[in-house]
SETORMI-536575 format. One record per residue (C-alpha): residue number from 1; x, y, z. Coordinates in steps of 0.02 Angstrom, whole numbers. Example, Ala and Ser with C-alpha at 12.3 -4.5 7.8 and 13.67 -1.06 7.14 Angstrom:
BEGIN
[1; [615; -225; 390]] [2; [684; -53; 357]] 
% end
This chain:
BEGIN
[1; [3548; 2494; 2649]] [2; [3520; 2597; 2510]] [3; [3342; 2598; 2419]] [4; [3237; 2656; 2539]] [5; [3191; 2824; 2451]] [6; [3072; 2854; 2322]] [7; [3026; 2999; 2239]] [8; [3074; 3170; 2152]] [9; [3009; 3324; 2199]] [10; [2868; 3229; 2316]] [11; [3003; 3116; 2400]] [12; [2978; 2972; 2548]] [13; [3080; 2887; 2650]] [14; [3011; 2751; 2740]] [15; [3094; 2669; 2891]] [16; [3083; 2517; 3035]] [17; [3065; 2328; 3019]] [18; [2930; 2226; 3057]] [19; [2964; 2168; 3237]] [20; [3057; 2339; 3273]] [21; [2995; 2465; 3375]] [22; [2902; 2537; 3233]] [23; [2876; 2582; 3058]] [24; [2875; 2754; 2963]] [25; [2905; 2867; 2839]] [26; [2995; 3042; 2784]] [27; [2889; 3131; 2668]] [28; [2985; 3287; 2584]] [29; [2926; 3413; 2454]] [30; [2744; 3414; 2505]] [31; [2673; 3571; 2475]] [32; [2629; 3704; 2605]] [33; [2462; 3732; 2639]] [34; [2364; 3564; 2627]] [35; [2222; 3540; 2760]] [36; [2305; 3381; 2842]] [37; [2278; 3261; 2991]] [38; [2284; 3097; 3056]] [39; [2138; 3056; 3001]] [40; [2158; 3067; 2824]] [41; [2290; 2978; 2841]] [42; [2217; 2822; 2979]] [43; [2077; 2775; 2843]] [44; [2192; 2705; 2721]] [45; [2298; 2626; 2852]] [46; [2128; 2548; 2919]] [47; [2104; 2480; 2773]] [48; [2265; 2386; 2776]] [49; [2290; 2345; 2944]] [50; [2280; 2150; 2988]] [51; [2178; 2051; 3096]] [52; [2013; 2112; 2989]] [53; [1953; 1959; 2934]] [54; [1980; 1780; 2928]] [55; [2081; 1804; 2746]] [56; [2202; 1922; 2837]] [57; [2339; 1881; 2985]] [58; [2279; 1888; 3148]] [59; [2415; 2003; 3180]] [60; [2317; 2140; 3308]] [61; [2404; 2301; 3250]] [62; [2293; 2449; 3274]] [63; [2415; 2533; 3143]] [64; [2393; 2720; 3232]] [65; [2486; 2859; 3158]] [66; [2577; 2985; 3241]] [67; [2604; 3143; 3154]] [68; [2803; 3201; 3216]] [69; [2827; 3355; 3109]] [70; [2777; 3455; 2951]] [71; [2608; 3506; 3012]] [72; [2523; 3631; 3106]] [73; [2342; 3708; 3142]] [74; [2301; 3578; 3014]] [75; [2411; 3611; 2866]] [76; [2571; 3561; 2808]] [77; [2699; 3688; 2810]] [78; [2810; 3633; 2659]] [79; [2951; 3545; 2786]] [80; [2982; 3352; 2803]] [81; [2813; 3249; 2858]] [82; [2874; 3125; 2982]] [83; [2744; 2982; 3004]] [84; [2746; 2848; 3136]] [85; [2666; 2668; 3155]] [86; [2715; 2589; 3316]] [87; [2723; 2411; 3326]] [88; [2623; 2331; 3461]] [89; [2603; 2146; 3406]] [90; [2760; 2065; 3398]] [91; [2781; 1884; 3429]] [92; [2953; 1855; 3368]] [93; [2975; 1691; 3444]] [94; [2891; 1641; 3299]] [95; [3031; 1638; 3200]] [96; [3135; 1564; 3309]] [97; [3132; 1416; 3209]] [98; [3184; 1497; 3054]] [99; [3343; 1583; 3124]] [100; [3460; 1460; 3016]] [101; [3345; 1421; 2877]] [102; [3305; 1473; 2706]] [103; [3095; 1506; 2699]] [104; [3039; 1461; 2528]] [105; [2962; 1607; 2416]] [106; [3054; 1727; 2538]] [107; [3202; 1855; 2533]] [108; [3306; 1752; 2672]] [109; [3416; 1694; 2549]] [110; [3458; 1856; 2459]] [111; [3477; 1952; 2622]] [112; [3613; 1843; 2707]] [113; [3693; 1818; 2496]] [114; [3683; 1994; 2502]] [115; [3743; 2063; 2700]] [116; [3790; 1914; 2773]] [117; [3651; 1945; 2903]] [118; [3471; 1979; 2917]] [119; [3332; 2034; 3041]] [120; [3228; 1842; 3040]] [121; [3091; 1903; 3128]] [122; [2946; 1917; 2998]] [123; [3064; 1970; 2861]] [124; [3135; 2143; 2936]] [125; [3132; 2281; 2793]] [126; [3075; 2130; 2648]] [127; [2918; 2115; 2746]] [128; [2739; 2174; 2710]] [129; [2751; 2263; 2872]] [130; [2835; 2403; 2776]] [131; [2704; 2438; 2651]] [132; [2586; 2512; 2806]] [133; [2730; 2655; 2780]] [134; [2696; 2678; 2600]] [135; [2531; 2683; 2606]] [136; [2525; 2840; 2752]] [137; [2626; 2929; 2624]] [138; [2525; 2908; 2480]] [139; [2374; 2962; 2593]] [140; [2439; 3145; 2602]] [141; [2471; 3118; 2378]] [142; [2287; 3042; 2353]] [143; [2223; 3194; 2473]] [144; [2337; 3323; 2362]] [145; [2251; 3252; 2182]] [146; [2083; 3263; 2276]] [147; [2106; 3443; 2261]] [148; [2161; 3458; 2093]] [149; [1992; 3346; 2056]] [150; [2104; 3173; 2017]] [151; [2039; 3013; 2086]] [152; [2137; 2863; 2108]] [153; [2063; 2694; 2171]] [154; [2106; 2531; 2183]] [155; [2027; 2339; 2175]] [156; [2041; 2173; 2162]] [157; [2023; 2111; 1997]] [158; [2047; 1926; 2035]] [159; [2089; 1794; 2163]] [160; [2186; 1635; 2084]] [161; [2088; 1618; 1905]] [162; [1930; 1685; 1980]] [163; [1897; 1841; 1903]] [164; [1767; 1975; 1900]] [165; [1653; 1997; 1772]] [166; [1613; 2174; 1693]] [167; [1439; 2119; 1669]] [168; [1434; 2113; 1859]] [169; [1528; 2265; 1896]] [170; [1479; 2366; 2042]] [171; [1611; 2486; 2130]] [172; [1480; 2496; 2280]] [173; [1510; 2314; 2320]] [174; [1707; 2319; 2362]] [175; [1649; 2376; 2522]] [176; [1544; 2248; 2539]] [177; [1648; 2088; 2531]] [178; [1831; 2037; 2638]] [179; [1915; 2027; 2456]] [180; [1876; 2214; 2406]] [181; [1814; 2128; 2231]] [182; [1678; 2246; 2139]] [183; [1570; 2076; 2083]] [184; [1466; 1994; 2219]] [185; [1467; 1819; 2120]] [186; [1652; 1817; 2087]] [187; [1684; 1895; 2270]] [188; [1597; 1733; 2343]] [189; [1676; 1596; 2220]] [190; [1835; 1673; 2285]] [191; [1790; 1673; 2474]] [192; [1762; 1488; 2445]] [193; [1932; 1455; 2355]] [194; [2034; 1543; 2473]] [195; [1939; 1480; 2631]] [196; [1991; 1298; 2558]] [197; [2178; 1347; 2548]] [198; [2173; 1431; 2708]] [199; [2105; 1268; 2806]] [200; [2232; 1155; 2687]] [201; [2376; 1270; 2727]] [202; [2404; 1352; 2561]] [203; [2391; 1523; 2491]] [204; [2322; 1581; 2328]] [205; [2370; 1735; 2229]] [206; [2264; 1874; 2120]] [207; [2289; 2051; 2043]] [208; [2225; 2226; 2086]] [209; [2187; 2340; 1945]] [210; [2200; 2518; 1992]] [211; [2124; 2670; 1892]] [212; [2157; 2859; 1906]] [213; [2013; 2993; 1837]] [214; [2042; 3172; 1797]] [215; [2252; 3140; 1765]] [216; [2259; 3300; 1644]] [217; [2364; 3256; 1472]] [218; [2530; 3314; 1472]] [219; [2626; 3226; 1647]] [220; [2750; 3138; 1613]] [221; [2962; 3123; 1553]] [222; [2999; 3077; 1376]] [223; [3127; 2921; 1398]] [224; [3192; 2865; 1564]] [225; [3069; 2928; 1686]] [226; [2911; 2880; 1601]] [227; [2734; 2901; 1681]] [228; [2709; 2725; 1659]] [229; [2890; 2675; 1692]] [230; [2886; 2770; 1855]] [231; [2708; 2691; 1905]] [232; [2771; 2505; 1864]] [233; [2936; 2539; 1963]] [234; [2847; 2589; 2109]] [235; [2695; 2457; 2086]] [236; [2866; 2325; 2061]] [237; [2910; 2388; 2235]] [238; [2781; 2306; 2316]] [239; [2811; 2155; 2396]] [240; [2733; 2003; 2313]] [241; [2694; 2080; 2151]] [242; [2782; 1987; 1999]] [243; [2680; 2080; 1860]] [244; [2628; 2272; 1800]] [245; [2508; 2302; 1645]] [246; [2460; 2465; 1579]] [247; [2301; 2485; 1493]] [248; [2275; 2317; 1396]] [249; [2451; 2249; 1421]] [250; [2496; 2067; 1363]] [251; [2326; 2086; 1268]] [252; [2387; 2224; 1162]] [253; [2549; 2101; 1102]] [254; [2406; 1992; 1029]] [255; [2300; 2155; 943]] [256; [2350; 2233; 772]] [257; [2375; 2405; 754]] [258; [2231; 2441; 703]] [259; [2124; 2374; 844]] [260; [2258; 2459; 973]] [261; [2273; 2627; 922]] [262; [2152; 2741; 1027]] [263; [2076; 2855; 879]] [264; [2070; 3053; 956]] [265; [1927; 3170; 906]] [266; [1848; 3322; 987]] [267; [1738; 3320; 1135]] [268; [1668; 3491; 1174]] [269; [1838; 3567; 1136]] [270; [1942; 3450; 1220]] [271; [2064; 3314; 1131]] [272; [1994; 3141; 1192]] [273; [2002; 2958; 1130]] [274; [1872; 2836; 1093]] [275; [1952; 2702; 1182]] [276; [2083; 2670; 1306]] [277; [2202; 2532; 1266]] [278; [2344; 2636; 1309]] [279; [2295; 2651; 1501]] [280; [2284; 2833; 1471]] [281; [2479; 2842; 1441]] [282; [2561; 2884; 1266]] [283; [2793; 2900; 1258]] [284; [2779; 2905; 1433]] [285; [2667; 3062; 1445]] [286; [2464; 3062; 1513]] [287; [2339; 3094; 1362]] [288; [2199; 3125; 1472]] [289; [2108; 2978; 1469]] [290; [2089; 2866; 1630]] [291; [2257; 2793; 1674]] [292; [2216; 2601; 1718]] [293; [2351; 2490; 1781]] [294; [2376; 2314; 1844]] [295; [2479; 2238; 1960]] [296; [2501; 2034; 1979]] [297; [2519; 1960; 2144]] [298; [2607; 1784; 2187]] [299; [2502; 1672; 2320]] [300; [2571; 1705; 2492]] [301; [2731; 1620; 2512]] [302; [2721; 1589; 2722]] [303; [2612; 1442; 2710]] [304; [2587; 1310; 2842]] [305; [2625; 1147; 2721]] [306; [2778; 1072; 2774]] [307; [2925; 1122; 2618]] [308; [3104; 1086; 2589]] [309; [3250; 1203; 2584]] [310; [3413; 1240; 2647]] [311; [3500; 1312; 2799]] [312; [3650; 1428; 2798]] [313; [3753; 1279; 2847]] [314; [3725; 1218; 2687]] [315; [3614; 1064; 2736]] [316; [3465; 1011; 2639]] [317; [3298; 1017; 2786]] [318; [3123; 1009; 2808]] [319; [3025; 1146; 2884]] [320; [2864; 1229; 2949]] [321; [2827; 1404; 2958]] [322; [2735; 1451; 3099]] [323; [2659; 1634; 3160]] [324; [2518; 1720; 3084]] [325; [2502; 1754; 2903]] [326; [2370; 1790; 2753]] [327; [2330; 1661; 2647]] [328; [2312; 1792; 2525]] [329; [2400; 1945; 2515]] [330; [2304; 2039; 2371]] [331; [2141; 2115; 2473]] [332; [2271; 2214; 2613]] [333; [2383; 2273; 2452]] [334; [2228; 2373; 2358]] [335; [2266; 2506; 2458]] [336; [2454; 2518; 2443]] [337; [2446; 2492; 2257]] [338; [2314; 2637; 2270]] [339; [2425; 2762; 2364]] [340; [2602; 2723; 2287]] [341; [2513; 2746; 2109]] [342; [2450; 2929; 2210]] [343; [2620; 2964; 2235]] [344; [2689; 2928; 2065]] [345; [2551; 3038; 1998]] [346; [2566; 3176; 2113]] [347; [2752; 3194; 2101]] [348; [2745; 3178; 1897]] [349; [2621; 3344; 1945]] [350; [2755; 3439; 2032]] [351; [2875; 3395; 1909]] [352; [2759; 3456; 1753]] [353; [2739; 3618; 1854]] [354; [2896; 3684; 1781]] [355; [2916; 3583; 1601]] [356; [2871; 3754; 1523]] [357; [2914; 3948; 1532]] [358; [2723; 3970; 1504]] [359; [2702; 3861; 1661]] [360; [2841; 3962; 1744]] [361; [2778; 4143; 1706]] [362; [2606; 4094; 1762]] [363; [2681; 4032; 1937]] [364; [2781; 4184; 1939]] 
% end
């Protein structure tokens, strides 16, 4: 299976299925020389792990990283990171059901089109088990940009067509609420909405807008490998998301060009921009500004109503789906949206280390 690799110069390769043995990933081209262990990396995964609320699956995973290689006395040494997430919760005869069968809103289908054979249980490599992967990678990128004084964070913007209001914005209450949203008001309409699809046996969807502070101008490939062509394609990557705007996004199809052009002018001897339509991201390159993206996430397609579909024999059927699952996926995906937008950024760093011989002789 090819695809499994993402990356430059800051490359991962993650690996396992969800009712395997385990999950991981191969991070190459980290830099020798960051302070590193598992802790940095176990508080994102806590913060995706399942079974943390009633809105997540009760799935007990304690999601505990083992640190194989590329470390010591605390520091990376510049060789391959191996990370590993054991799985400890399996109940595969959950799926026992769907062996044969096509689940709605899932990648069954296109893995047995595509191989002629797939791993049922929970989805294999499709399923959000793999993202726990991602985001232990992108823990040792968000703890890189710390140092270079870059923040990246990550929340959830709305739930269905509850959204937050920036009237009521408060970064202090994501913390505070099981949907990570940073309005109290809109954070408890939501609880309600998705506690009524979760007794019904539905799912609802929402998006996460991420933003990134202190991204110097400059980062960035002219044409193909765009900033913001690189962060969509790995944002695209994540399960479940079917939508990826940059600064004002749709909105800026309905704007003229004079309302969507961010005007520069000097502040204290640096280029800035009165506003920020652009997400921070001009041909592809950073300008400085705050890079703000958001991602769109479908409802959770395992739901407990009853659907029809097909089975690989080709017969029309009924079916179920039984196990554990989220009613909604967005809260556990803030922080994998977070840390695979810390990768992008921190390997469009590396990259921008050598776009110049001024760059070059300074290094050297």
């Amino acid at each position: 299976m090819a695809g499994s690799t993402f990356g430059n110069i800051f490359k991962i390769t993650t690996f396992g299925e969800s009712h395997g043995a385990s999950v991981g990933v191969v991070v190459d081209g980290c830099p020798a020389g960051l302070l590193l262990d598992a802790s940095d990396i176990q508080k994102d995964l806590d913060r995706r792990k399942p079974g943390q609320s009633k809105f997540t699956t009760q799935r007990k995973e304690d999601d505990e990283v083992e640190i194989l290689s590329g470390v010591f006395e605390g520091k990376t040494l510049g060789t391959p990171i191996c990370l590993l997430i054991r799985n400890t919760s399996q109940r595969s005869k959950d799926y026992g059901a769907i062996k044969d069968t096509y689940r709605p809103g899932h990648a069954d289908f296109g893995f047995d089109a595509k191989y002629g054979f797939r791993d049922y249980r929970g989805g294999g490599r499709s399923s959000g088990r793999e993202t726990a992967a991602r985001v232990a990678a992108g823990a040792i990128a968000k703890k890189a940009l710390k140092e270079l004084g870059i923040n990246v964070f990550a929340y959830t913007s709305s739930v269905s067509s509850i959204e937050c209001d920036p009237a009521n914005f408060d970064l202090n209450e994501v913390s505070n609420n099981m949907l990570y949203m940073p309005d109290a008001q809109a954070a408890k309409k939501a609880s309600e909405l998705v506690e009524e699809m979760r007794k019904k046996g539905d799912s609802v969807g929402g998006s996460v807008t991420l933003i990134a502070k202190g991204m110097p101008a400059g980062v960035g490939e002219p044409v193909f490998d765009k900033l913001d062509a690189g962060l969509s394609q790995a944002i695209m990557s994540v399960g479940a998301v079917k939508a990826v705007e940059i600064g004002d996004g749709i909105k800026a199809s309905l704007s003229y060009g004079s309302q969507n052009n961010d005007n520069f002018y000097m502040n204290d001897g640096k280029v800035s921009v009165k506003t920020n339509h652009a997400g921070g991201i001009l041909g592809g390159i950073s300008n400085g500004a705050d890079i703000v993206l958001k991602a769109y996430f479908k409802p959770t397609p395992s739901i407990y109503t009853e659907q029809s579909t097909v089975n690989n024999n080709g017969e029309d059927v009924n079916i179920k789906i039984e196990g554990r699952h989220d009613p909604i996926i967005v809260p556990r995906a803030v922080v994998v949206v977070e840390n695979m937008a810390a990768i992008v950024l921190f390997d469009g760093l590396l990259r921008n280390a050598t776009s110049s011989m001024d760059k070059i002789k300074k290094l050297y």
